[in-house]
N, C-alpha and C positions, 0 to 999 in steps of 0.2 A: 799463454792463456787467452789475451785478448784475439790472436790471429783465431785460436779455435772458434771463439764465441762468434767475433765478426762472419766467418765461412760457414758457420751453423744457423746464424742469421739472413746469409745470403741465400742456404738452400733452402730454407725455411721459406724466405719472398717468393722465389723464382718458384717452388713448387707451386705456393699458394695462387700465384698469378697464372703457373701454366692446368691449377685443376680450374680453376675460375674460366679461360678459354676453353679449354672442354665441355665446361657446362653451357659457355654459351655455343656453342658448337653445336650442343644436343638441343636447342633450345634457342633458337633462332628469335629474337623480337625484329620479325618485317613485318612489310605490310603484303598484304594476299597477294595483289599481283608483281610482286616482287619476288617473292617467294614461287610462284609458276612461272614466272620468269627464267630466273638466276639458279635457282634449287632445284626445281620441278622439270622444268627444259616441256612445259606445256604449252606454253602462248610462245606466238610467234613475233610477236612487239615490245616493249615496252615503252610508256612514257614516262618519264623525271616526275616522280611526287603523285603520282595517277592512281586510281583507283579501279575497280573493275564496279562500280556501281555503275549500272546502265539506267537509265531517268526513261522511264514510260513515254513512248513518242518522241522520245529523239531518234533520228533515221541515222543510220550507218551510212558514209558517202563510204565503199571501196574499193575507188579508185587513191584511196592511201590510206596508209597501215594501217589498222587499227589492233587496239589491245585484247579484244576482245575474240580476236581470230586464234585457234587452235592450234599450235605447231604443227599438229599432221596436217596433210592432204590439200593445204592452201600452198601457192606458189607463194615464191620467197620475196616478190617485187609485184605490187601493183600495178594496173596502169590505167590510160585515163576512161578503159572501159571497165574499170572493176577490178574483182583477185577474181583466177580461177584455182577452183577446190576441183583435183583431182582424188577419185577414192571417197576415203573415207576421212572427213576433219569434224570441226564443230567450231559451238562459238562457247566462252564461257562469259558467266555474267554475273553478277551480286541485284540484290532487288533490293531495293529501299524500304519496301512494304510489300506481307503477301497479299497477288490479288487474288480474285477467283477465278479468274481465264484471263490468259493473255492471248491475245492475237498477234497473228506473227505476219507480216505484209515482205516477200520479197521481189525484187525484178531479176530472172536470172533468164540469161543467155545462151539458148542450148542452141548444139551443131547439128543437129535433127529431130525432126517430134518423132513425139512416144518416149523422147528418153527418161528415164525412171530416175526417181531422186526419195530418198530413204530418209526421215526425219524419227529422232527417237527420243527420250526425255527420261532419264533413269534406263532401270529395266522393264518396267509396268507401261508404258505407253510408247508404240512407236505407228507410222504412219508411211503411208508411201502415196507418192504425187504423180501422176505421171502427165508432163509437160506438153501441152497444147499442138503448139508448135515449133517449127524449125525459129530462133531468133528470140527477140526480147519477150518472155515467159513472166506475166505478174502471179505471182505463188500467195495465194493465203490458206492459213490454218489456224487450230483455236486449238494453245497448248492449255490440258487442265490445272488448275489453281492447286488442288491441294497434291498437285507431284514438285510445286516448286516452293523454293526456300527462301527465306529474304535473311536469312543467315550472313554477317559480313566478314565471318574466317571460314563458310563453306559455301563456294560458287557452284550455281547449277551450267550445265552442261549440255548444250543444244545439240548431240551429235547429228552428222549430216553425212549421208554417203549416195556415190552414184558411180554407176560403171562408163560413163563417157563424161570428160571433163565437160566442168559448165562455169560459165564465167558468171558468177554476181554481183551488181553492179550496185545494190542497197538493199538492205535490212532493216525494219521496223518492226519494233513493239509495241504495241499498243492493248492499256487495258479493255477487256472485250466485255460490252455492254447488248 
């Protein structure tokens, strides 16, 4: 009698523990960029205990990883002149507060002028630049305020694409006054 009870006891625990890992299974408590990280296979970085909040006018150095880079279309290794983003990649990013334009300041490294570089922002606003010259290229533009979110479980999404790789050497935001 007691072997029954004990073994109807034990299936009883072990159920209850393996629908409890299910639930958290379907129901993940991370943090955002952990979760594009590790789940998602989004971002191409991760840092220990980090955040995808980007702080208005802090400059991207990427000549090393950063979090914020899109798994697609950036190369897998920095170096000391930047990442280059072949194709199509992006950056993703969390906002502290919405603004009403942000300005977007990059330095990017193109292997010829005229080359075309494709910036997009949802589906409602996209842009295309086309780069000065052959060599160090300063890019700016002024992304609209109300296409972006300061939401801190849903990251906006800078897509960037162009048909001849280019190397970018730093990225700034800044609110645009």
């Amino acid at each position: 009698m007691f072997k029954k009870a004990g073994f109807a006891s034990a299936i009883l625990a072990l159920s209850g523990f393996y629908l409890y890992t299910l639930y958290l299974a379907a129901h993940p408590q991370v943090s955002l960029s952990y979760r594009l990280y590790y789940m998602e296979g989004k971002t191409q970085f991760w840092e220990h205990n980090s955040d995808l909040v980007y702080h208005t006018g802090n400059q991207l150095d990427l000549a090393k990883p950063s979090r914020f880079l899109s798994s697609e279309g950036w190369a897998s290794k920095p170096t000391a002149q930047g990442t280059q983003l072949q194709g199509e990649g992006g950056l993703y990013f969390v906002l502290s507060k919405q603004p009403d334009a942000l300005t977007v300041l990059a330095k990017v490294d193109s292997p010829k002028a005229g080359t075309l570089l494709k910036v997009a922002l949802g589906h409602d606003w996209t842009t295309t630049i086309k780069l000065a010259k052959q060599g160090l290229n300063e890019v700016k533009l002024n992304l609209p305020g109300n296409l972006l979110k300061a939401d801190p479980s849903q990251p906006n999404f800078l897509a960037i694409s162009t048909p001849e790789p280019l190397n970018f050497h730093t990225v700034q935001m800044k609110v645009a006054q």
